[in-house]
C-alpha positions in Angstrom: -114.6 10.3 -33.5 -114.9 11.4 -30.1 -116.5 15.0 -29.4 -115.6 17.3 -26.5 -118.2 19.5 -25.4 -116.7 23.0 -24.4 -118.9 25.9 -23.2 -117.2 29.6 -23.2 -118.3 33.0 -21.7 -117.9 35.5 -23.9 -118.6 39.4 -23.4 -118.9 40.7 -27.1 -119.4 39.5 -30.3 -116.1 39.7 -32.6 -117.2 42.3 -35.6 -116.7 40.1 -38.4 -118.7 37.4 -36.8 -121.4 37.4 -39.3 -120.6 36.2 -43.0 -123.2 35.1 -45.7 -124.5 32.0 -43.9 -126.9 29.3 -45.3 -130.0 27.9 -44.6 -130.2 24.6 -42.0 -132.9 22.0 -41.8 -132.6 19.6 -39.0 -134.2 17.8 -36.4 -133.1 15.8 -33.2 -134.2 12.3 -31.6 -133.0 11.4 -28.2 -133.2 7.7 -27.9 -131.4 5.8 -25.0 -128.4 5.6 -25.7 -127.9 7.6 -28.4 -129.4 11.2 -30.2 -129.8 11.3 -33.8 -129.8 14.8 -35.9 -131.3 14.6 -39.4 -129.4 17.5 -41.2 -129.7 19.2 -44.6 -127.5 22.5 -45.0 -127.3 24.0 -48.1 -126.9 20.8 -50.7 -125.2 18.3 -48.2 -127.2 16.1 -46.2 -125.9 13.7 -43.1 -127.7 11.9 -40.2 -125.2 11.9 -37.4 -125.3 9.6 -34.4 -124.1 10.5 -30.9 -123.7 8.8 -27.7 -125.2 10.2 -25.2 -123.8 12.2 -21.7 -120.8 13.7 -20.5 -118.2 16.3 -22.1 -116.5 13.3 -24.2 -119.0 11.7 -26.5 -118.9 9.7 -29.8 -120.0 11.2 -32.7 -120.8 9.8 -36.3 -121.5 11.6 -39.2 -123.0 9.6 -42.1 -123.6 11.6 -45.6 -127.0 11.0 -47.3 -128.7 12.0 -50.4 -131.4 14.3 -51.2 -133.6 11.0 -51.6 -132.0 8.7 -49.0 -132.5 12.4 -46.7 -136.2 12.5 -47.7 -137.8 9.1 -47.4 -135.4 8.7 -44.1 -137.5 12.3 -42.4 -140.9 11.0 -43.9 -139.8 7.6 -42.4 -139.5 9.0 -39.1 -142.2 11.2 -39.1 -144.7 8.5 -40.2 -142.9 6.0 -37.2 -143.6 8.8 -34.6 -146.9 9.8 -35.7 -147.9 5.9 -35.2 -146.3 5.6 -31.7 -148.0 8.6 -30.7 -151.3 7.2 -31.4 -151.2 3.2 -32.2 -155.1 3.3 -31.8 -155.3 5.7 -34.9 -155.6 2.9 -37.4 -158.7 1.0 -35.7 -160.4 4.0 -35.0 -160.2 4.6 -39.0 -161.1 0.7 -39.9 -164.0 0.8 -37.2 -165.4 4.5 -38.1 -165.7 3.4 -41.5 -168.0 0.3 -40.6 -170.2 2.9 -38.1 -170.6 5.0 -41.3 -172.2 2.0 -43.3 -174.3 0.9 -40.3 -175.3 4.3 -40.2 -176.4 4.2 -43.8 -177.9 1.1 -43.6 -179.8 2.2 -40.7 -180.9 5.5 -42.4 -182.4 3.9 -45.5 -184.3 1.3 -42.5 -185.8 4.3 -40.9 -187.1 6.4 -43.9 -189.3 3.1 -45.0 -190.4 2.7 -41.5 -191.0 6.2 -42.0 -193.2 5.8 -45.1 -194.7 2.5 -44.3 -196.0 4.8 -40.6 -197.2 7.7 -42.3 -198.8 5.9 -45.6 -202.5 6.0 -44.3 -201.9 9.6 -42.5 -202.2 11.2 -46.3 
């Protein structure tokens, strides 16, 4: 369904403009050519696509549930978290072999240590 952006001026706020509202949860992701929004208000959840550009765009709302909502934010979040820093994971796989040659190389060094200092005593 196509959407038509429309901005408007306006000098005051209408007095009954505020009503009880509810609580919104959602986050964007501009990707050529599109911009996702991840959305939770109040029980419904929905991941709408849009096109990107101009007043006229296309617009697609998809409804999700509370599970299909969670694992698809933790999804994303773990995705940009790896993009960010694609390194991450050898730096974790290598620091744990620098922490067992450092072991190694501490246990080496206290019984050159000893075998040094035996005849000092």
């Amino acid at each position: 369904m196509p959407e038509i952006e429309r901005k408007f001026k306006v000098e005051t706020l209408p007095e009954d403009l505020l009503g009880p509202g509810s609580e919104i949860r959602q986050g964007y992701l501009s990707v050529e050519p599109v911009e996702i929004r991840l959305r939770a208000r109040d029980d419904a959840r929905e991941l709408t696509v849009k096109s990107l550009g101009g007043l006229r765009r296309v617009e697609v709302a998809l409804p999700l549930t509370p599970e299909q909502f969670d694992e698809f934010a933790r999804d994303t979040v773990n995705f940009l978290q790896y993009v960010s820093d694609p390194a991450q994971l050898e730096r974790q796989s290598l620091g744990i072999w620098v922490v067992l040659f450092l072991l190694m190389f501490t246990g080496i060094a206290y019984m050159l240590k000893t075998e040094y200092w035996k005849d000092v005593r």
